[in-house]
N, C-alpha and C positions, 0 to 999 in steps of 0.2 A: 426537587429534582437536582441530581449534581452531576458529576463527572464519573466515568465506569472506568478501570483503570483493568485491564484484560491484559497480566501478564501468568510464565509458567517457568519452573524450574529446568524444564527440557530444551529450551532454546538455548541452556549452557552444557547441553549434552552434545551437538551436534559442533564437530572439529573438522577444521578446516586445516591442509598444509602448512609447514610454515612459511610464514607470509605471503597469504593469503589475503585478501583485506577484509574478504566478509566473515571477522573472529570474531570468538566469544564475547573478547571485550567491549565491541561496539554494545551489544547490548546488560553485560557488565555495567558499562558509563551510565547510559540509558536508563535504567534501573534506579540507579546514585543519584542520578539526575532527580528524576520523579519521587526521590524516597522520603522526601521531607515534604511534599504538596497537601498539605493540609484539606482537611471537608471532602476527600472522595471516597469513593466508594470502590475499593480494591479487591476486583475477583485473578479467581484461577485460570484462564483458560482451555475449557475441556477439547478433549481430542475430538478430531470429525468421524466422523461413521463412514464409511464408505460411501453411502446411501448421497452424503453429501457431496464428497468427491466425483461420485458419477454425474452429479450436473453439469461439470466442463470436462471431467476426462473417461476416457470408455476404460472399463475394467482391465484390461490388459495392460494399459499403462500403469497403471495402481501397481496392476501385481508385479510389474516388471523395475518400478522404482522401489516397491517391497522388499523382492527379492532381490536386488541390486547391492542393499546394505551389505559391508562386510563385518565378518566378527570380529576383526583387529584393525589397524593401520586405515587405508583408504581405497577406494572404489573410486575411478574419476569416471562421471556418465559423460564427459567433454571435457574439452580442457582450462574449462575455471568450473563446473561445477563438479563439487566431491561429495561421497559420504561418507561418514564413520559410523562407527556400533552409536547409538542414541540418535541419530539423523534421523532418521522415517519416523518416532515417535516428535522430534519438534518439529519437524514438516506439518504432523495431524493438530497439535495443539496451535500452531498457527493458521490454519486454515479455519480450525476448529474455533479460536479465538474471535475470528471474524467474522463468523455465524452467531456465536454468541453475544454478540456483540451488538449485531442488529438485532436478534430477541429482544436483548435490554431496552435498548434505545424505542422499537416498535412495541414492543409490551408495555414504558410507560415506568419502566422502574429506575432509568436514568435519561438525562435529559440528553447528554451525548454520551462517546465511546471512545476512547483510545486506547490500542490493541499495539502494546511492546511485545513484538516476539519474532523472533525469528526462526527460519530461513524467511528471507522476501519470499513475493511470490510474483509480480508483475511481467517476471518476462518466463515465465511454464506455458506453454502451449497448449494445445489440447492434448497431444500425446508426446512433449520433446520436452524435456528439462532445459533448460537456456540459464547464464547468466545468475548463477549460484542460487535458482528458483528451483522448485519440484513441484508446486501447486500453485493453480493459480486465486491466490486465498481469495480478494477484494471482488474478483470477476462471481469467486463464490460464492461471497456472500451476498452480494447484486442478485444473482438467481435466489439464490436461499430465500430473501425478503420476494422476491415475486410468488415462490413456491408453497414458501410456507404462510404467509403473510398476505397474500392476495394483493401486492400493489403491482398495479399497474405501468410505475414512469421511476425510472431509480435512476441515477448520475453518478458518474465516478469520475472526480478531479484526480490528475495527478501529476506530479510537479517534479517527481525526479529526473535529473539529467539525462538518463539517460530515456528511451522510450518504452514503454509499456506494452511492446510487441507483443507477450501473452496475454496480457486482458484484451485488448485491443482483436486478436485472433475469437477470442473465446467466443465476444460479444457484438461482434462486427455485423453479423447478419440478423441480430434481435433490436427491432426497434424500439423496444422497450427501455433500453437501456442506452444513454446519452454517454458517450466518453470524450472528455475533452483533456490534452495531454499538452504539454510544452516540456522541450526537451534540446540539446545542444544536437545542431547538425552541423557537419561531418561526428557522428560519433558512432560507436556499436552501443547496439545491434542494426546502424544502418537504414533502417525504416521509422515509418511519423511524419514522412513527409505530408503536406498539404494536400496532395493528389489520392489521398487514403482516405476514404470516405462511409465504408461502408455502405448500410443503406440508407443510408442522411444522418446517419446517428453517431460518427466519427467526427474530431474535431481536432486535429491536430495544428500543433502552432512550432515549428522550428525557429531555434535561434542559435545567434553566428556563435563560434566562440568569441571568448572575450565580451562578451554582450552582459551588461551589468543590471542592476534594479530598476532602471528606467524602462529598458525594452522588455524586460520581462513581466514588470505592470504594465505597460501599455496592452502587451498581447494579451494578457487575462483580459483588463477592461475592456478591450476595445471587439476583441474572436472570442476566446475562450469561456468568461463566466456572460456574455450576453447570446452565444450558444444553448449554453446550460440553463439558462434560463430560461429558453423559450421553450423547453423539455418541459417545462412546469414539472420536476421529479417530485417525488413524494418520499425520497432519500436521498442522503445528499451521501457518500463513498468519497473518502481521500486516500488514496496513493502516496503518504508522504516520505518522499525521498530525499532527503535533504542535501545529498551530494552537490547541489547547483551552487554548494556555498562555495563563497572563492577561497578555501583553506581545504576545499577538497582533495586528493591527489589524482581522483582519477579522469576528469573534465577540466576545462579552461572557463567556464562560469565564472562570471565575479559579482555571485551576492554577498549581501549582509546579514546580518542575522536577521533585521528587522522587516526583510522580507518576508520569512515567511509569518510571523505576526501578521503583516498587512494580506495575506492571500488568504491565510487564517480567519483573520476578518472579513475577507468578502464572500468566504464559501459559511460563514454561519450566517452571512446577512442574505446570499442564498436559500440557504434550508428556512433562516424565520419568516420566510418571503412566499415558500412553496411548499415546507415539510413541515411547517408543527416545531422546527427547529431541530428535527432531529437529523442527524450528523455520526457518522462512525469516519474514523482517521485510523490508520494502521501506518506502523513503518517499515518502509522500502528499506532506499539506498540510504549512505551516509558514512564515510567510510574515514574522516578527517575525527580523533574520537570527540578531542576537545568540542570542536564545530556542532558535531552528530549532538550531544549531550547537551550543549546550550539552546540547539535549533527545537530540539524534542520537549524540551521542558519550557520554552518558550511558546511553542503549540497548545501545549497541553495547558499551560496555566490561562492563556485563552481561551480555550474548552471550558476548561473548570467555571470562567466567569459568566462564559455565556450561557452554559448548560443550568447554571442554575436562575 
């Protein structure tokens, strides 16, 4: 068993303004990063079906972020989220990636998954694009694994800065599905507070700015991964946004890199604990390229060793 490495050529079709943060080149780096990672197992990832899409969004939003693309220059659906001509095809290969992704991992042909691609998808709604998202891939792939896969109890960490208001929307009334989040408050999109609960199945953990690696282990240890473990999941789903690094530009976070190493290692000691070890990570935020590019390949090379 080793490491699934779920990237596509389409997540450098979709353009953003200029300066914009959420560009090509974050996952350009990303890429550069992972390109020399020895013993994995490097797929494509394929586009979503609709069929998949309609598990968090009702067909009219589809067809209306479909049709939304322009054929030249940009479309803004709000004002940070844009599209250009190649957008709605890396939108599907990233939703797409994170179905596929749990195939691998739940079929047995890798031992985890890590899903480089973009658009994010953490803050898509069910039917509102937010916060340079269009789908909400990870929340997807959560159903996908119950749908297709028959489990029963799935988790989704997720550690970007800012809050996961689309997954969180998608999954909030499925007890099925355990989400525990930590995120900077005062930040956009404003929501994650503690008082958001869902139906017992929400776990949100805010912290102050400026709040460094200390507060941000303790919240995992002490709320977050001893929530998710009482889920006993049967997947374990990472959110990874690495924005919380303190070299980001768009939060006052001040982690290390070696954070996420350590959160990395508690959510595989999660999954060997309750899943068989199996784990899917996909990438959110991350917008500092340097930072983005160390945090990611820093993840992944943990992946790599645990997976096998």
């Amino acid at each position: 068993m080793t490491l699934a490495l779920f990237t596509h050529p389409a997540s450098r079709g979709h353009h953003t303004p200029p300066g914009h943060p959420e560009r090509v080149q974050r996952i350009e780096a990303v890429e550069a990063a992972l390109e020399d990672l020895p013993d994995i197992d490097r797929r494509t990832a394929p586009a979503a079906e609709e069929a998949l899409l309609r598990l968090a969004h009702p067909q009219s939003y589809i067809d209306r972020v479909k049709g939304a693309e322009p054929a030249e220059g940009w479309a803004s659906l709000d004002a940070d989220t844009h599209m250009s001509p190649g957008t709605y095809a890396a939108a599907l290969h990233a939703a797409g990636g994170c179905a596929a992704a749990v195939d691998a991992v739940l079929g047995g042909e890798a031992g985890m998954a890590f899903v480089a691609t973009r658009p994010p998808g953490h803050h898509a709604e069910i039917a509102k694009p937010m916060g340079f998202c269009f789908f909400s891939n990870v929340a997807l792939a959560a159903l996908h694994a119950m749908e297709a896969h028959g489990l029963e109890r799935v988790a989704i960490a997720d550690f970007d800065v800012h809050h996961g208001n689309g997954t969180q929307a998608v999954i909030e009334k499925d007890g099925r599905i355990a989400f525990a989040s930590s995120q900077q408050m005062p930040l956009w999109p404003g929501s994650g507070g503690r008082d958001e609960t869902g139906v017992g199945n929400v776990f949100n953990g805010p912290l102050d700015p400026g709040s460094g690696g200390a507060a941000f282990r303790t919240l995992w240890e002490r709320e977050l991964l001893p929530a998710l473990d009482a889920h006993a999941p049967q997947l374990i789903l990472v959110s990874a946004g690495f924005d919380a690094h303190r070299a980001d530009p768009l939060a006052e976070l001040q982690l290390e890199g070696e954070v996420f190493v350590l959160i990395t290692e508690a959510l595989c000691d999660l999954a060997d604990a309750h899943a068989g070890g199996r784990l899917v990570s996909a990438l959110e935020g991350g917008y500092d390229l340097g930072a983005l590019a160390a945090s990611a390949a820093a993840q992944a090379g943990v992946l790599k060793e645990r997976a096998g």
